[in-house]
N, C-alpha and C positions, 0 to 999 in steps of 0.2 A: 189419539191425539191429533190437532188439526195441524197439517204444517204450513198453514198462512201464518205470514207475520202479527206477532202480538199487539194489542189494540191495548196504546202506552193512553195512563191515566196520570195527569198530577194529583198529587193527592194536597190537598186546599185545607193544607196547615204548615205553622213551622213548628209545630211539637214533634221533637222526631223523638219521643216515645212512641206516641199515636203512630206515626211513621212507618216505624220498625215493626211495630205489634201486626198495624193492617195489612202490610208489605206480607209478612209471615202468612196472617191468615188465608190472604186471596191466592199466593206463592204463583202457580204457572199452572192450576187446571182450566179449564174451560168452565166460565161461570155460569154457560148455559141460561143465557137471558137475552130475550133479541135480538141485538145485534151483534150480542159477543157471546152466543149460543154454542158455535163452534170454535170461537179462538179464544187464547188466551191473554191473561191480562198482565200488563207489567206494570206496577203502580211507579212511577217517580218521584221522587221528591222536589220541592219548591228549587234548591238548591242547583240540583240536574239540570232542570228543565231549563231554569234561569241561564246556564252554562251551556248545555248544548244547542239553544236557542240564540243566543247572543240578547237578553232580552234587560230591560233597564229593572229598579227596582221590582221585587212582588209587592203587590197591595197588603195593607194593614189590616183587615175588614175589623169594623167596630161593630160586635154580636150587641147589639140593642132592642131584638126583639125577646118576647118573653115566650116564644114557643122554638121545640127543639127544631123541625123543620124550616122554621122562616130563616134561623139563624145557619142551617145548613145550605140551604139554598141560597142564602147570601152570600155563603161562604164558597160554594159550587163558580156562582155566577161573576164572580170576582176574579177568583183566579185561572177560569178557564175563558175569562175574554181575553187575561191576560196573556196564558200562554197560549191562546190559541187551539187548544187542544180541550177533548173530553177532560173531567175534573170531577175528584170525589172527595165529597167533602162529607166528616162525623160533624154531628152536636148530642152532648152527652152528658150525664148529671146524677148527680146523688138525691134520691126523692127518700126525708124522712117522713115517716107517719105520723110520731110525734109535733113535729114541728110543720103538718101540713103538707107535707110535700116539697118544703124547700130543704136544702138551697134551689133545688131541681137545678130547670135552664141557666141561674146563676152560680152553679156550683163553683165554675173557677175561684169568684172574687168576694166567696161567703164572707171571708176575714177583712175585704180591704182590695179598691184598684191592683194593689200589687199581686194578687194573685199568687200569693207563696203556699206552697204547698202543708210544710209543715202548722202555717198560721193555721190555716182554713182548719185542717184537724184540732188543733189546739182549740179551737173557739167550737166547733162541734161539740167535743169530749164537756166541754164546758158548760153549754148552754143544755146538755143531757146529764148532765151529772146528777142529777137527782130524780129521772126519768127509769121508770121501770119499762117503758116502754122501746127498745131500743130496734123494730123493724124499722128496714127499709130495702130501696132498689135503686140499681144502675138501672138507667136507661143509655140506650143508642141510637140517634136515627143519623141515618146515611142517607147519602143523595149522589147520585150520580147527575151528573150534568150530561148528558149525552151531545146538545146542540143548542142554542140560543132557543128558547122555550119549553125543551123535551127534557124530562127527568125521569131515572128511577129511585126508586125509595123504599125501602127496608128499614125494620124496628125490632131492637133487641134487647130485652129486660133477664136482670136475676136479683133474686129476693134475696134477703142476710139480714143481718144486725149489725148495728154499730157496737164496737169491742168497747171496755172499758178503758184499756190501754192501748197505745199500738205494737201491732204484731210482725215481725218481716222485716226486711234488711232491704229487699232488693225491689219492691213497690213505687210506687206514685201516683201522684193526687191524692185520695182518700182509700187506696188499697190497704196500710197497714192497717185501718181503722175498720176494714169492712171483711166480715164472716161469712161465708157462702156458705146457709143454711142448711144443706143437706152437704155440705163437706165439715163443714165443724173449722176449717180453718179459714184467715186471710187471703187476699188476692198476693197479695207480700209474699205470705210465706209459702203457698206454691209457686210464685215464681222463684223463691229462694230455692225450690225442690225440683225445676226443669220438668214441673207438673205441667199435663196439659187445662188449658184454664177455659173454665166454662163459662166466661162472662158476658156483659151486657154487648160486647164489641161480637167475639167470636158469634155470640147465635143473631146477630144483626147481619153478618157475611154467610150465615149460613144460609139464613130466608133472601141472602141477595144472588145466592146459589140454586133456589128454587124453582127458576124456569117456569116463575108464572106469569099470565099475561094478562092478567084483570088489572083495572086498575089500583090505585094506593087506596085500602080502604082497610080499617080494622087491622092494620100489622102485615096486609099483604101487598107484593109487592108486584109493580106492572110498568108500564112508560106510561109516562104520566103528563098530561100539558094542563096548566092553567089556563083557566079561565070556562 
């Protein structure tokens, strides 16, 4: 373990489920990518950083595009001019078969602007209700903001089905609702069980744990500049 100080990330949301989950996942190894190859990372939250920065409000970012990346990197580039610092930002979504692929990049606000959780499943279970077909997948794509132009970028999918009903106590967004295939249960109810959870977030951190250096292509992941 390196003992240079930790290379502090805001993390570019105020969902502190997303929060706490990614906080967890990345914890204090060395992510072994670049520039943070040998040190470790301490994610912050909007909150933190707002506070031990002295810094006015955080930005609102309005996700308007229809791909998970543009929406991430908007969301990277926003709150990391604002706090100044590196910034890592998810965009992430429920992609049915049945219905094409959506909600996908629209997942939060399937039901409505308001973006409640329960609706969004409720109008799911609804509009599949007489669908035999019930595959689908979490995706995740992450972004790291490293500098004004410079990004990495990582992608992380798991397959399931939509449940009939929902399952789980201690879930959110669309977890009670979604079956990880090869576990037979919920994203809910392993978290009701202090299971470790194999989802679209976790193996998104894990290819960003990868130490590769090609560029973003096909799911891998490298520093990456437009244009």
């Amino acid at each position: 373990m390196s003992t240079e100080l930790p290379v502090q990330l805001v993390f570019a949301s105020h969902n502190r489920n997303k929060f706490s989950e990614m906080q967890s996942l990345l914890g204090r190894q060395p992510l072994g990518v670049g520039i943070f190859r040998e040190r470790t990372i301490e994610l912050l939250s909007v909150a933190q950083v707002q506070v031990q920065r002295g810094l006015d409000a955080p930005p609102e970012p309005v996700e308007h595009f229809d791909s998970y990346f543009q929406n991430a990197q908007l969301k990277a580039d926003e709150f990391g001019e604002w706090a100044g610092m590196p910034a890592l930002a998810d965009d992430s979504g429920l992609e049915v078969f049945a219905l094409n692929g959506d909600p996908g990049v629209h997942s939060a606000y399937f039901a409505g602007p308001a973006g409640e959780h329960a609706a969004n499943n409720k109008k799911l279970l609804e509009v599949l209700a007489d669908s035999d077909d019930r595959r689908a997948l979490f995706r995740c794509l992450l972004c790291v903001r490293l500098e004004k132009g410079r990004y990495m970028v990582a992608e992380g999918t798991v397959e399931g089905v939509i449940t009939r009903e929902p399952r789980g106590l201690t879930g959110w967004g669309y977890e009670p609702i979604f079956e990880i295939s090869e576990l037979g249960k919920t994203i809910a109810e392993l978290r009701d069980e202090g299971a470790p959870i194999p989802n679209h977030r976790s193996r998104a951190v894990a290819q960003l744990r990868g130490a590769l250096t090609s560029p973003f292509l096909n799911g891998r992941i490298g520093e990456w500049t437009p244009g």
